[in-house]
C-alpha positions in Angstrom: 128.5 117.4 119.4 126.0 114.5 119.2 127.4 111.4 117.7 124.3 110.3 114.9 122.1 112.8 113.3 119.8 112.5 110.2 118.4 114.8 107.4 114.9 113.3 106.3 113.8 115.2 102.9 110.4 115.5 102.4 109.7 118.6 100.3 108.2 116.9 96.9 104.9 117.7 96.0 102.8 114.7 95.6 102.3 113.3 92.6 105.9 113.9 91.0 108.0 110.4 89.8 108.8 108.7 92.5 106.8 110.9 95.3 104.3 110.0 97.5 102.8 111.9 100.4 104.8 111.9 103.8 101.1 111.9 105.8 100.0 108.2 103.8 98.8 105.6 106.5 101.0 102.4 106.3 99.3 100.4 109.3 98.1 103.4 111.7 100.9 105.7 111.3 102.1 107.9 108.6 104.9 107.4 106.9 106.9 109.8 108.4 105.9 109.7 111.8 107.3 106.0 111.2 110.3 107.1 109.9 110.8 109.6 112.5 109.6 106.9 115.6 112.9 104.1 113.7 115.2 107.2 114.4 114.2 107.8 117.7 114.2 104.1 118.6 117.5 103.8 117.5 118.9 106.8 119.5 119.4 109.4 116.7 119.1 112.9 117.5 119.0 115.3 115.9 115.7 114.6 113.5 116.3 117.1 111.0 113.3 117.5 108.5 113.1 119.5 105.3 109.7 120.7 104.0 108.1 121.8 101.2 104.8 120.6 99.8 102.6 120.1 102.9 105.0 122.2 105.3 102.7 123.0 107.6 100.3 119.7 108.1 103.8 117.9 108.4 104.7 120.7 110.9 101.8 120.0 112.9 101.3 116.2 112.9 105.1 115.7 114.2 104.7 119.1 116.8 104.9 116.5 119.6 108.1 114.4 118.6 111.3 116.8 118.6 112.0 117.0 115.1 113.6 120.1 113.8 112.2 121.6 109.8 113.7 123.4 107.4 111.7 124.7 104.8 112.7 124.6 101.3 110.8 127.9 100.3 112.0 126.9 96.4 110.8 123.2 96.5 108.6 123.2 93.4 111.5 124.7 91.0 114.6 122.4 92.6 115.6 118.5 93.0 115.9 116.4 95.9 119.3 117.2 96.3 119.1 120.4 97.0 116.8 119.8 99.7 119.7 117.5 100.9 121.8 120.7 100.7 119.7 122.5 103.2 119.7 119.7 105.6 123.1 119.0 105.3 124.0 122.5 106.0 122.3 123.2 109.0 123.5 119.7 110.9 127.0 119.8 109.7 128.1 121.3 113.0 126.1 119.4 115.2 127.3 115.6 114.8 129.8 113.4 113.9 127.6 111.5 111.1 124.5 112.0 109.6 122.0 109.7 108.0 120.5 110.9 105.3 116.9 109.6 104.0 113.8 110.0 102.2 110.3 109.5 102.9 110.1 107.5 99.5 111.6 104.6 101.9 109.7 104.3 105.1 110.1 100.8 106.5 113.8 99.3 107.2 114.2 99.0 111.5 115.9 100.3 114.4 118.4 97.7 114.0 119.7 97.8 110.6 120.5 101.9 111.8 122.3 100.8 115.3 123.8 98.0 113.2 125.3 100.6 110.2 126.2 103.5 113.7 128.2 100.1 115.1 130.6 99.5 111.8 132.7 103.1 112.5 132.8 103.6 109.2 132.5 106.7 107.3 130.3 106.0 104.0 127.8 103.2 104.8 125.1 101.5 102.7 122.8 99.1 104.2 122.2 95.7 101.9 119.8 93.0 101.1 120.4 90.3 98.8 122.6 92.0 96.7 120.6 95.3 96.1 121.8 98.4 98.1 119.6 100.8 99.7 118.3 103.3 102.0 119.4 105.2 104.4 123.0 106.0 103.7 125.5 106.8 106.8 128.0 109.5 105.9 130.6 110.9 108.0 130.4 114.6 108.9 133.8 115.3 107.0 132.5 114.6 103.4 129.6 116.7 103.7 131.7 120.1 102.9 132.1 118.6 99.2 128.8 117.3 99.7 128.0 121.1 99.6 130.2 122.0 96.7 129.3 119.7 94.0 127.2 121.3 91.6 127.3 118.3 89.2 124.0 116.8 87.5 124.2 113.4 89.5 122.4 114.2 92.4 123.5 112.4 95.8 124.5 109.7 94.0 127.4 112.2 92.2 128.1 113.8 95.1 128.6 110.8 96.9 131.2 109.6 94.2 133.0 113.0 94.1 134.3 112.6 97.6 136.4 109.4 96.5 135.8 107.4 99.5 134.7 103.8 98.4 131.1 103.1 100.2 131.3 100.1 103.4 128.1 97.6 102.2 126.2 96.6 105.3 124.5 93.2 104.6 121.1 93.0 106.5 118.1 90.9 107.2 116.0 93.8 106.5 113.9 93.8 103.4 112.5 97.3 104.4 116.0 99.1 103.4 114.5 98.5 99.4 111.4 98.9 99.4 109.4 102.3 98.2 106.5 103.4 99.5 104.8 103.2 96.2 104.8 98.8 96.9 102.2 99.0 99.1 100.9 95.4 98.6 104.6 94.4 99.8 104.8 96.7 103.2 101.4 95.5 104.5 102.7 92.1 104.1 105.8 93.1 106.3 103.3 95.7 108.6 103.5 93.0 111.8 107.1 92.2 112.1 108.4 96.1 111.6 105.8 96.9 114.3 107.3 94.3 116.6 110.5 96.2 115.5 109.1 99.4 116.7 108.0 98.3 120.6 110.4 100.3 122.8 110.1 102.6 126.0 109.6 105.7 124.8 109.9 108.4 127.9 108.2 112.1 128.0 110.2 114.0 131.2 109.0 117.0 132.6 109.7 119.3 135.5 107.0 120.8 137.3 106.3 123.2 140.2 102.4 124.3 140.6 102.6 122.7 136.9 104.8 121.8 134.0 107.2 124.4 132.7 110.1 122.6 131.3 109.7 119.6 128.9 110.9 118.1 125.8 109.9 120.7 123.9 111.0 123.4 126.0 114.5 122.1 125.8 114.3 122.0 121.7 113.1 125.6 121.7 116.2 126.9 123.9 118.3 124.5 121.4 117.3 126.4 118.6 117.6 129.3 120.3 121.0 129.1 120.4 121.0 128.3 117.1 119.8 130.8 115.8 119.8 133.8 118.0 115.9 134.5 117.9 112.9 133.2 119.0 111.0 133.8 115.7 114.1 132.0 114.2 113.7 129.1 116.3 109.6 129.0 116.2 110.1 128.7 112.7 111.9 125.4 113.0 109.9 123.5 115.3 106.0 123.9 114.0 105.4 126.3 117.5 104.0 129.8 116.9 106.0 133.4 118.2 103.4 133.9 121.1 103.6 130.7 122.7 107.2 130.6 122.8 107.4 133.8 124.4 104.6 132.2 126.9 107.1 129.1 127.3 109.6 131.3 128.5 107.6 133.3 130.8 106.7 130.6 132.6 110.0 128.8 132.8 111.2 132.2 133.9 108.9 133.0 136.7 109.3 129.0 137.9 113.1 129.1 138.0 113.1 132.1 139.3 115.6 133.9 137.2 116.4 134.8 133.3 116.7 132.5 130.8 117.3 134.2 127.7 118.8 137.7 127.7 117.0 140.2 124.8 119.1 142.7 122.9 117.1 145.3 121.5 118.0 147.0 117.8 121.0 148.4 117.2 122.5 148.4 113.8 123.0 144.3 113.1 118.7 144.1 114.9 117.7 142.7 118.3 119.0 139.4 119.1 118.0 136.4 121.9 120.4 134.3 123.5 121.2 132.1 126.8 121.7 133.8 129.4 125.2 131.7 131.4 122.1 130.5 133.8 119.7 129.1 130.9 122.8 127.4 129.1 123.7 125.7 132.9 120.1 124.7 132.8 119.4 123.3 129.4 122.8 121.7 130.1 122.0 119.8 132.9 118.2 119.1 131.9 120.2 117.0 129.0 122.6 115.4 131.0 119.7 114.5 133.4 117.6 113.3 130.6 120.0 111.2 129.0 121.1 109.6 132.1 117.1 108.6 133.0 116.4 107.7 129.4 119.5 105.1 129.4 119.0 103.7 132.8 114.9 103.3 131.3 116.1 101.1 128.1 118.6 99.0 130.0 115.8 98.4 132.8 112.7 97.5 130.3 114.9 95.0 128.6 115.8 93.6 131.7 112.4 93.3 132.7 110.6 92.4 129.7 112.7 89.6 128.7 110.9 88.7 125.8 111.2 91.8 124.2 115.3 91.6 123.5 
C-alpha cells in the first residue's frame, strides 16, 4: 500500500458556478497538468482523476503522465461530491491517505503537500492568514463514512460527520486560496510557483532491440490487476484495447515468457490477470524504479545547490 494518494475531481462542465475548464493555460501549462506535475513533485502516487465534461481531451493531454481516470458517466445530473465518491472508492485500498482536490484550485506548491504528508496527522487543512483551503489530507480510515453520508453538505458534511477535529497547517503559500477564476492574482504569482515546480523528473525504460517496458507499461499491468481486464484497465488510462494488447505482445516476446494469463468465458466471462512471472516483474520494475528515482532527487540537490 502506497503511503500518499490523491483524488483530483474534474467532471464539471464548464460554465457552471464555480467551474472553469481543467485544459485553461495559466503560464504554459493547463491547469491540470499543473496540478498533476505539484503531485508528482511532491511524491504522490497514485494520481487518481475523475472525468466528466471533457473526458476524453483530458484523457489525452495527460496520456504521458501516469494518471489513472474515472469517469463519472452521470456528471451533468450529480454534485462534486459524488465525483469525490467515485474517487474515493476506487483508492481506498491503495493508500494510507489521500488528498483530495479540485481543479477550481490549481496553484499552492510541492511543499505546502510534503509539509501537510510530514504532520502524521489524520485530517489536515493547509492555511494562510487565517483562511483555510485547498487540498485537504484525510486518512484512509474516514473515508468508509466518507462513503456513507448521504447528507446535503457535501465534503464539507461529510467531513464533519466523521467527528475528528481538522489539524490547520499554517503556510507561506497563497496558492492554497486562490481559484482559478482570479486570474489577475495567479499571473502575478506565475514566476515563483514555477521556481516551485523545477525538479528532476525521470522517464525509465528497458529496452532490448527497442523499448518494451516503460512507465506506462507498468500502469497498464497495475490496473490490470485492478481490474481483471484489459478493456477494464484501457479504460482508465486514456490508452485504446489494441494497443494494449500490442504492449503486451511485445513485452511478452522481449521477456520471453507470459505476462498475463487469459481466461476465456465461462459462466462469470473471460478474465486477465498476472501471471506469478508478470507480478515478479512489475514488482521488481517498482522496486528498481523507486530506488533510481530517490537516489536521482538526492543527487540533483546535491549538485545543483541552488536549487534546495
Amino acid at each position: 500500500m502506497n503511503k500518499t494518494g490523491c483524488i483530483i475531481v474534474a467532471a464539471g462542465e464548464t460554465g457552471e458556478k464555480g467551474s472553469v475548464s481543467p485544459l485553461m493555460q495559466i503560464g504554459s501549462i493547463t491547469i491540470i497538468k499543473r496540478i498533476v506535475l505539484t503531485f508528482q513533485q511532491a511524491q504522490v502516487s497514485p494520481i487518481v482523476m475523475v472525468t466528466g465534461y471533457q473526458a476524453l481531451e483530458i484523457e489525452q493531454h495527460l496520456a504521458d503522465y501516469g494518471v489513472i481516470f474515472i469517469k463519472n458517466e452521470t456528471y451533468q445530473y450529480s454534485e462534486k461530491f459524488d465525483s469525490a465518491k467515485i474517487g474515493l472508492d476506487f483508492i481506498k485500498d491503495k493508500c494510507e491517505q489521500v488528498f483530495f482536490t479540485s481543479v477550481t484550485v490549481p496553484m499552492y506548491t510541492a511543499d505546502t503537500l510534503q509539509r501537510m504528508i510530514q504532520t502524521d496527522k489524520k485530517l489536515v487543512t493547509p492555511s494562510y492568514q487565517g483562511k483555510a483551503g485547498h487540498p485537504l489530507l484525510i486518512h484512509n480510515s474516514f473515508i468508509p463514512k466518507i462513503l456513507a453520508y448521504a447528507g446535503e453538505q457535501g465534503m464539507r458534511g461529510a467531513i464533519q460527520s466523521i467527528g475528528e477535529e481538522k489539524d490547520y497547517l499554517v503556510v507561506e503559500d497563497e496558492g492554497i486560496i486562490l481559484e482559478a477564476e482570479n486570474m489577475e492574482r495567479l499571473d502575478q504569482l506565475l514566476h515563483d510557483h514555477n521556481d516551485h515546480l523545477l525538479h528532476p523528473f525521470l522517464r525509465l525504460s528497458i529496452e532490448k532491440e527497442h523499448l518494451f517496458f516503460n512507465s506506462r507499461a507498468k500502469l497498464l499491468l497495475l490496473l490490470i490487476q485492478e481490474t481483471h481486464s484489459v478493456k477494464g484497465a484501457c479504460k482508465h488510462m486514456a490508452l485504446s484495447y489494441g494497443k494494449a494488447w500490442n504492449m503486451l505482445n511485445e513485452m511478452e516476446e522481449a521477456l520471453g515468457y507470459c505476462v498475463v494469463e487469459r481466461r476465456q468465458g465461462g459462466s462469470r466471462g473471460g478474465k486477465t490477470n498476472l501471471t506469478l512471472q508478470g507480478k515478479s516483474f512489475l514488482n521488481k520494475y517498482q522496486r528498481y524504479e523507486e530506488d533510481v528515482r530517490q537516489y536521482a532527487v538526492q543527487h540533483f540537490y546535491e549538485v545543483f545547490e541552488e536549487f534546495k
